[in-house]
BAKE-886072 format. One record per atom (N, C-alpha, C): residue number from 0; atom name; x, y, z; residue in one letter. Coordinates in pm, 1 decimal. Example, Ala and Ser with C-alpha at 12.3 -4.5 7.8 and 13.67 -1.06 7.14 Angstrom:
2
@num->0 atomo->N c1->1319.0 c2->-569.0 c3->780.0 residuo->A
@num->0 atomo->CA c1->1230.0 c2->-450.0 c3->780.0 residuo->A
@num->0 atomo->C c1->1320.0 c2->-330.0 c3->780.0 residuo->A
@num->1 atomo->N c1->1285.0 c2->-225.0 c3->708.0 residuo->S
@num->1 atomo->CA c1->1367.0 c2->-106.0 c3->714.0 residuo->S
@num->1 atomo->C c1->1290.0 c2->3.0 c3->787.0 residuo->S
***
This chain:
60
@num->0 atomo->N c1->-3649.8 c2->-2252.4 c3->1576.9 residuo->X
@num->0 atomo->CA c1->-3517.8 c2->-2290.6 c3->1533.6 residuo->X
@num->0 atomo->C c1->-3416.5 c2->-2182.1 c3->1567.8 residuo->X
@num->1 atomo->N c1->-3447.9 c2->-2085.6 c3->1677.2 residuo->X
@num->1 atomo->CA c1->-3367.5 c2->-1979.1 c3->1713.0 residuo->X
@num->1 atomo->C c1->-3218.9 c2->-2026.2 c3->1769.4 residuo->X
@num->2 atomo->N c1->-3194.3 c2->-2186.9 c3->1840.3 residuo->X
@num->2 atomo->CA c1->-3091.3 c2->-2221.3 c3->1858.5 residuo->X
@num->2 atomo->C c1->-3025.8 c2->-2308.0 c3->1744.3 residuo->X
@num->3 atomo->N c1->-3074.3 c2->-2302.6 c3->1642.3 residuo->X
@num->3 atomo->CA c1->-2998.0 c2->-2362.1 c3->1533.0 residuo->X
@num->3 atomo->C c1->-2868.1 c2->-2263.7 c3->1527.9 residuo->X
@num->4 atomo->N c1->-2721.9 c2->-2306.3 c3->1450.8 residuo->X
@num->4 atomo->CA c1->-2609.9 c2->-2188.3 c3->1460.4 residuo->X
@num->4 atomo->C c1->-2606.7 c2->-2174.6 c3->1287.3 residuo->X
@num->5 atomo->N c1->-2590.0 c2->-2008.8 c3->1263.9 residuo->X
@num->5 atomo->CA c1->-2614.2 c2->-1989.7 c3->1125.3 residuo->X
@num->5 atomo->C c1->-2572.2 c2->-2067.8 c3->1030.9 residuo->X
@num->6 atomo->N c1->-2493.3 c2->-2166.2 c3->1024.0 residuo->X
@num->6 atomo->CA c1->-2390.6 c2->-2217.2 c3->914.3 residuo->X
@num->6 atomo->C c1->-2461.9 c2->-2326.9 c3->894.9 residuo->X
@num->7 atomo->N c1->-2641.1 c2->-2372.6 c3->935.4 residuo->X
@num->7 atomo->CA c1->-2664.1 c2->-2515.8 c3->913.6 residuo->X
@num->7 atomo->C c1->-2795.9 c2->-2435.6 c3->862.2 residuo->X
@num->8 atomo->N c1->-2814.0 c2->-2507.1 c3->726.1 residuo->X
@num->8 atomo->CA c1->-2942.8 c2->-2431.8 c3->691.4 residuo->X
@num->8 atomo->C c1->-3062.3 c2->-2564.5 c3->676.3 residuo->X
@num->9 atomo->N c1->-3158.1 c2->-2499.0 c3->696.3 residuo->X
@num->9 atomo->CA c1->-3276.9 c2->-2627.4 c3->697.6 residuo->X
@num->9 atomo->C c1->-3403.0 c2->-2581.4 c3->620.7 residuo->X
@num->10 atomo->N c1->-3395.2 c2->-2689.7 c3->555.3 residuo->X
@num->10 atomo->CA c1->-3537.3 c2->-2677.5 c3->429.3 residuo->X
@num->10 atomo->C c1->-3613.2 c2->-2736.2 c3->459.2 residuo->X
@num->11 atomo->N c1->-3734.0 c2->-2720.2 c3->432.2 residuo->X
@num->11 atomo->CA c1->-3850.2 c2->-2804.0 c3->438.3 residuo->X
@num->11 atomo->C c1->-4000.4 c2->-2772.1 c3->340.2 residuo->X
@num->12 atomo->N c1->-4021.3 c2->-2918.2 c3->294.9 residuo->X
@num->12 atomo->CA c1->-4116.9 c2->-2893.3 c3->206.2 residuo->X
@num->12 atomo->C c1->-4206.8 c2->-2999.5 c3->221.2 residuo->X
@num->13 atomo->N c1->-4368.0 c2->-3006.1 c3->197.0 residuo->X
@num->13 atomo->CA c1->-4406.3 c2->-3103.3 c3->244.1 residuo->X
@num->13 atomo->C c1->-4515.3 c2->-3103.2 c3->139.0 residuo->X
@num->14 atomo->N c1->-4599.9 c2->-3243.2 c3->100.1 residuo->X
@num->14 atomo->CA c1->-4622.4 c2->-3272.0 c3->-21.4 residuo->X
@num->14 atomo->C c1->-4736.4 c2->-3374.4 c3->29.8 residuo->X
@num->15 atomo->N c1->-4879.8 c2->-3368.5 c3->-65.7 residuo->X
@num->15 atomo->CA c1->-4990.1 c2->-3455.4 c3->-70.5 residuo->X
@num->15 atomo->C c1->-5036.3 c2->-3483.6 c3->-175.7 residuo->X
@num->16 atomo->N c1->-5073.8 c2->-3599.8 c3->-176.2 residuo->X
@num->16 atomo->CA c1->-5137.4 c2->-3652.8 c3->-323.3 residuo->X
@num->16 atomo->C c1->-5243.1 c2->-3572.7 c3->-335.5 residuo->X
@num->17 atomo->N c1->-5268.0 c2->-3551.3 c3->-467.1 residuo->X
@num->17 atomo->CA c1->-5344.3 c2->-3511.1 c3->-587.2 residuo->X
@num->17 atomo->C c1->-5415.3 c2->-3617.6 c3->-648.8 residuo->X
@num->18 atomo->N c1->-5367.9 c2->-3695.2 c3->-684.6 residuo->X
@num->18 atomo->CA c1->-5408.5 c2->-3827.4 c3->-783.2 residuo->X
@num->18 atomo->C c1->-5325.6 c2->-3951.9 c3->-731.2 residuo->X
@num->19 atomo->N c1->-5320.8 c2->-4076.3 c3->-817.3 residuo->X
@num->19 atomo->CA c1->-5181.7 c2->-4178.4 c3->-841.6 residuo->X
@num->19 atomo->C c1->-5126.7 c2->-4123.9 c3->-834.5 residuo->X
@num->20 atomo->N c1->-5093.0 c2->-4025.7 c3->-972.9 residuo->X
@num->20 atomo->CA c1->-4967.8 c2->-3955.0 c3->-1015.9 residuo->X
@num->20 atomo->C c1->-4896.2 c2->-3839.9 c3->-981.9 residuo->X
@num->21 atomo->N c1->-5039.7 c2->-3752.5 c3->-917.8 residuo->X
@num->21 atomo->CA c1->-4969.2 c2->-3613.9 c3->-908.3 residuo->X
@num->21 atomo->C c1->-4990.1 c2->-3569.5 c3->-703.3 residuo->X
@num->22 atomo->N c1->-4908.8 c2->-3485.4 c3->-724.1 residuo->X
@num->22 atomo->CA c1->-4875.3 c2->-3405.7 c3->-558.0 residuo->X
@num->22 atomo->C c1->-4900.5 c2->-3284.7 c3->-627.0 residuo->X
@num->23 atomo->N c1->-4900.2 c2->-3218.1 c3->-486.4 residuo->X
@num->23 atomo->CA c1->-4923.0 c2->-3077.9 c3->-469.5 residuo->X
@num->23 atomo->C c1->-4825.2 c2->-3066.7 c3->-364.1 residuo->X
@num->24 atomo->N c1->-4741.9 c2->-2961.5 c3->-409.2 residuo->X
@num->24 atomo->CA c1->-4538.2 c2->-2920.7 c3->-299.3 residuo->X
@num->24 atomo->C c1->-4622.5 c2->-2787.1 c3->-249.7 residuo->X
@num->25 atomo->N c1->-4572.7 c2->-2815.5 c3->-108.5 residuo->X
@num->25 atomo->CA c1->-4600.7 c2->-2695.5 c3->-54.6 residuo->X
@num->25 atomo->C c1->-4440.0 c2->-2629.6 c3->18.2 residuo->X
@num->26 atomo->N c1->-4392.2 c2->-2548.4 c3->-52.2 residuo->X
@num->26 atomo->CA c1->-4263.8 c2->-2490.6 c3->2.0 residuo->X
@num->26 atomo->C c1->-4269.5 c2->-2364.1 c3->95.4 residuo->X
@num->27 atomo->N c1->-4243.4 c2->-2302.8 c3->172.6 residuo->X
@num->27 atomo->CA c1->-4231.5 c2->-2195.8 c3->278.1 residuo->X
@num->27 atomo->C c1->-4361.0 c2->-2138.0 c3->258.1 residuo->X
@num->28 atomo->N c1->-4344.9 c2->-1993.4 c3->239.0 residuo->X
@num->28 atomo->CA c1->-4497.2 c2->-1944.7 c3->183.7 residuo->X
@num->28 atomo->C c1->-4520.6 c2->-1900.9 c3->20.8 residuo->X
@num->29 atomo->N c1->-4488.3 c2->-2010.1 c3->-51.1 residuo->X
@num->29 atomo->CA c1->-4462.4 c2->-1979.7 c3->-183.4 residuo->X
@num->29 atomo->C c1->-4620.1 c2->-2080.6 c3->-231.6 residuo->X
@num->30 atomo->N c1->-4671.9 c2->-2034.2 c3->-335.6 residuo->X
@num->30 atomo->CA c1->-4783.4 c2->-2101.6 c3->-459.2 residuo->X
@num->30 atomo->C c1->-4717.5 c2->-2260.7 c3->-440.3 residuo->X
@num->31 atomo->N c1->-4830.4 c2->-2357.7 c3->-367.6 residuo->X
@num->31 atomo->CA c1->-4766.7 c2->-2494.5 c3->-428.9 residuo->X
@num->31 atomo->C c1->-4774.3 c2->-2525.8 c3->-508.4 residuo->X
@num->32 atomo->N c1->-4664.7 c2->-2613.3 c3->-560.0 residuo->X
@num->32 atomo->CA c1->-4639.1 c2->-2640.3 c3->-714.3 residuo->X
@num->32 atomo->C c1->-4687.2 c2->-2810.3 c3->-699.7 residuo->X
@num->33 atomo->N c1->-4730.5 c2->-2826.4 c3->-806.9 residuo->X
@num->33 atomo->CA c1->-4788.3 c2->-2973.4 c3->-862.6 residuo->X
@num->33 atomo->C c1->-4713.9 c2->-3016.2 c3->-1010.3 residuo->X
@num->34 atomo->N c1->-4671.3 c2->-3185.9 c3->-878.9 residuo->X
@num->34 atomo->CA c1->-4586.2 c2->-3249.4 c3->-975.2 residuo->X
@num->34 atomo->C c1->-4643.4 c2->-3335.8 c3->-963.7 residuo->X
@num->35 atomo->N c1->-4651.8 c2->-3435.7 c3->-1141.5 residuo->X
@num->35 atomo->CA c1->-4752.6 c2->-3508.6 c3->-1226.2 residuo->X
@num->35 atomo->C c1->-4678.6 c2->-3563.0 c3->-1339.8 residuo->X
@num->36 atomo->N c1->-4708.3 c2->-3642.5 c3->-1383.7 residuo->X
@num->36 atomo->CA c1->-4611.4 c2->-3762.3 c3->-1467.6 residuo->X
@num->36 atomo->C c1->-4748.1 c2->-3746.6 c3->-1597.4 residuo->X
@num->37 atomo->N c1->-4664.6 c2->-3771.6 c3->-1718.1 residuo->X
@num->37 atomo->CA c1->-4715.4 c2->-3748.4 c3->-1863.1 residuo->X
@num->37 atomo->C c1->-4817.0 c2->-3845.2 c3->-1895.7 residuo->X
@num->38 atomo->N c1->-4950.8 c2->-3824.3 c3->-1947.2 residuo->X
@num->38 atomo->CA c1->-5031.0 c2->-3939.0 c3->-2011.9 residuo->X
@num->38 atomo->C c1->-4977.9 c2->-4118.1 c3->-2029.4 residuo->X
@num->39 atomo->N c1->-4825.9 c2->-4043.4 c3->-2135.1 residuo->X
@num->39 atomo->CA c1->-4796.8 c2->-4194.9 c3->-2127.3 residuo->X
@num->39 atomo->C c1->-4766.1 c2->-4274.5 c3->-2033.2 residuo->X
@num->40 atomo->N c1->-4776.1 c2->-4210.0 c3->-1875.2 residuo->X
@num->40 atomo->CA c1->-4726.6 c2->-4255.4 c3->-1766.8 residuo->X
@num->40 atomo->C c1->-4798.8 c2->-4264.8 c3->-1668.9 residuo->X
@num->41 atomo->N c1->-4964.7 c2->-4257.2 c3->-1682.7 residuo->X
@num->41 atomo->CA c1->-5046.8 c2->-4309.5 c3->-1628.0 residuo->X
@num->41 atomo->C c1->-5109.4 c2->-4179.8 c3->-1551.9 residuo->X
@num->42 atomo->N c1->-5011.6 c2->-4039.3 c3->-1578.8 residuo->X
@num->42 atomo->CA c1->-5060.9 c2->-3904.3 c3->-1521.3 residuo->X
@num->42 atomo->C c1->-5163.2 c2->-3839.4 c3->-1628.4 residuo->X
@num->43 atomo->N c1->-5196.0 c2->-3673.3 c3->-1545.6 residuo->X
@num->43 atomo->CA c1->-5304.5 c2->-3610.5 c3->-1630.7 residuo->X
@num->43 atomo->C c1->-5141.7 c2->-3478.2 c3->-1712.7 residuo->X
@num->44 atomo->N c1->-5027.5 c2->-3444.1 c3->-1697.9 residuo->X
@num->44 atomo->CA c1->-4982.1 c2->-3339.1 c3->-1758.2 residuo->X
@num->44 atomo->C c1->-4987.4 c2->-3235.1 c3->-1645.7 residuo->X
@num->45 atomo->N c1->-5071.2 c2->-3251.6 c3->-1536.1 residuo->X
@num->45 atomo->CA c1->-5076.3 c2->-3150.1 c3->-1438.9 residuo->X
@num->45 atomo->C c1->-4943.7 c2->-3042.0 c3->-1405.5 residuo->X
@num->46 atomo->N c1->-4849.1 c2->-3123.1 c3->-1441.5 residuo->X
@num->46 atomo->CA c1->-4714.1 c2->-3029.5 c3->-1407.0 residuo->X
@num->46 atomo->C c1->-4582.6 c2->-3108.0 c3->-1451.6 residuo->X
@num->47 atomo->N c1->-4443.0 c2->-3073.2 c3->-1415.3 residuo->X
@num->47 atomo->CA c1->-4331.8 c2->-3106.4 c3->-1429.6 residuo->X
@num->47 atomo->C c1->-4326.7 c2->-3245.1 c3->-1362.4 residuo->X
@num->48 atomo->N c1->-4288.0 c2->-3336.4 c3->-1397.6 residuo->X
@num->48 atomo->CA c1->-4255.0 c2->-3499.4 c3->-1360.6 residuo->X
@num->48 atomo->C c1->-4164.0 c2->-3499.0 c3->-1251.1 residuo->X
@num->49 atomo->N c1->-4174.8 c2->-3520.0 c3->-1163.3 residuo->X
@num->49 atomo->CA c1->-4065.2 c2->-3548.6 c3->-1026.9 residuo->X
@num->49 atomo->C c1->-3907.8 c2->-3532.7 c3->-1088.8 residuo->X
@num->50 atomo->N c1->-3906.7 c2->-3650.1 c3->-1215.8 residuo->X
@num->50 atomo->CA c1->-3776.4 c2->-3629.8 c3->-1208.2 residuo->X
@num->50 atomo->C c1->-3707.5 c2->-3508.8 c3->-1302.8 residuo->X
@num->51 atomo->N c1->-3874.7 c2->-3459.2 c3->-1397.9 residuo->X
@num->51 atomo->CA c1->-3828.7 c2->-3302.4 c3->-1402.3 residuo->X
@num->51 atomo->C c1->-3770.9 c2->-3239.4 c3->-1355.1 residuo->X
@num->52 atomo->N c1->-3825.4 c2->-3242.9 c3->-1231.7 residuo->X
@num->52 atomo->CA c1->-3813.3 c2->-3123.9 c3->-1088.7 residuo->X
@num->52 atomo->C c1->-3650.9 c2->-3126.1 c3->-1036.8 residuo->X
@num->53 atomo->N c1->-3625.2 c2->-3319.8 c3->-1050.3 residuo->X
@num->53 atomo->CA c1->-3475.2 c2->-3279.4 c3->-1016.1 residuo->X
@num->53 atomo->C c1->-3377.6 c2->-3221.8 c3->-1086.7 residuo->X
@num->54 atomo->N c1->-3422.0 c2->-3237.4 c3->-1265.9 residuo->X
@num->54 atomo->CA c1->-3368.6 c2->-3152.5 c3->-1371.4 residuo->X
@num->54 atomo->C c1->-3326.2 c2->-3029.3 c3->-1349.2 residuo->X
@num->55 atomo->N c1->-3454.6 c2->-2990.9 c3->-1312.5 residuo->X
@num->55 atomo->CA c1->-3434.9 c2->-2831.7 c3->-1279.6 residuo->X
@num->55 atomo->C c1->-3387.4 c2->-2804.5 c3->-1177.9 residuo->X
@num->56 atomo->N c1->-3382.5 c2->-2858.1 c3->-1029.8 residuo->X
@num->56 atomo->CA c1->-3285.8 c2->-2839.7 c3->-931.9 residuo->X
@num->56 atomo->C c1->-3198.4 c2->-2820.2 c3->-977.2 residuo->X
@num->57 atomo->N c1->-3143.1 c2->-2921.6 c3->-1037.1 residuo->X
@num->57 atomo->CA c1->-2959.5 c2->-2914.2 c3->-1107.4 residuo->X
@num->57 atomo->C c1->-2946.6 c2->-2815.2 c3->-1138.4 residuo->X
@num->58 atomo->N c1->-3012.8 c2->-2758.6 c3->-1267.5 residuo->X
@num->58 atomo->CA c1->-3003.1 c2->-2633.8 c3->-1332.4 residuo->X
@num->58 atomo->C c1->-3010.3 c2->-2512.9 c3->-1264.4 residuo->X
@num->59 atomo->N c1->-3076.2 c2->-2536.8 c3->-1152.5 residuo->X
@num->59 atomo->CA c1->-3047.6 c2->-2354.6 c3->-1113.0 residuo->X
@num->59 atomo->C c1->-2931.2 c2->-2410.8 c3->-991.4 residuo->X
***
C-alpha cells in the first residue's frame, strides 16, 4: 500500500466463526478478540455481543 497518499487511511480486520454465535476478530497484530451473544441469545458469554462492540466503538 506504499502508493496509497497519506490522507486515506485503511483498516482491516478479518473474522471466523467460533460457533452459531461467536467469531474470533483478528485485527493487525493485536490478541483476537471474540465476539459472542448472551445465553439468552442462543450464545455461550464468550465475549462482548457484536452490537456491544459497536457500543464501544462509539465510546472511544
Amino acid at each position: 500500500m506504499k502508493d496509497t497518499p497519506e490522507y486515506i487511511v485503511v483498516n482491516r480486520a478479518r473474522g471466523e466463526m467460533v460457533t452459531h454465535s461467536a467469531s474470533r476478530i483478528h485485527i493487525r497484530h493485536l490478541e483476537p478478540v471474540i465476539s459472542d451473544e448472551p445465553p439468552s441469545r442462543g450464545g455461550e458469554d464468550r465475549g462482548p455481543s457484536p452490537l456491544e462492540y459497536i457500543l464501544a466503538a462509539l465510546c472511544a
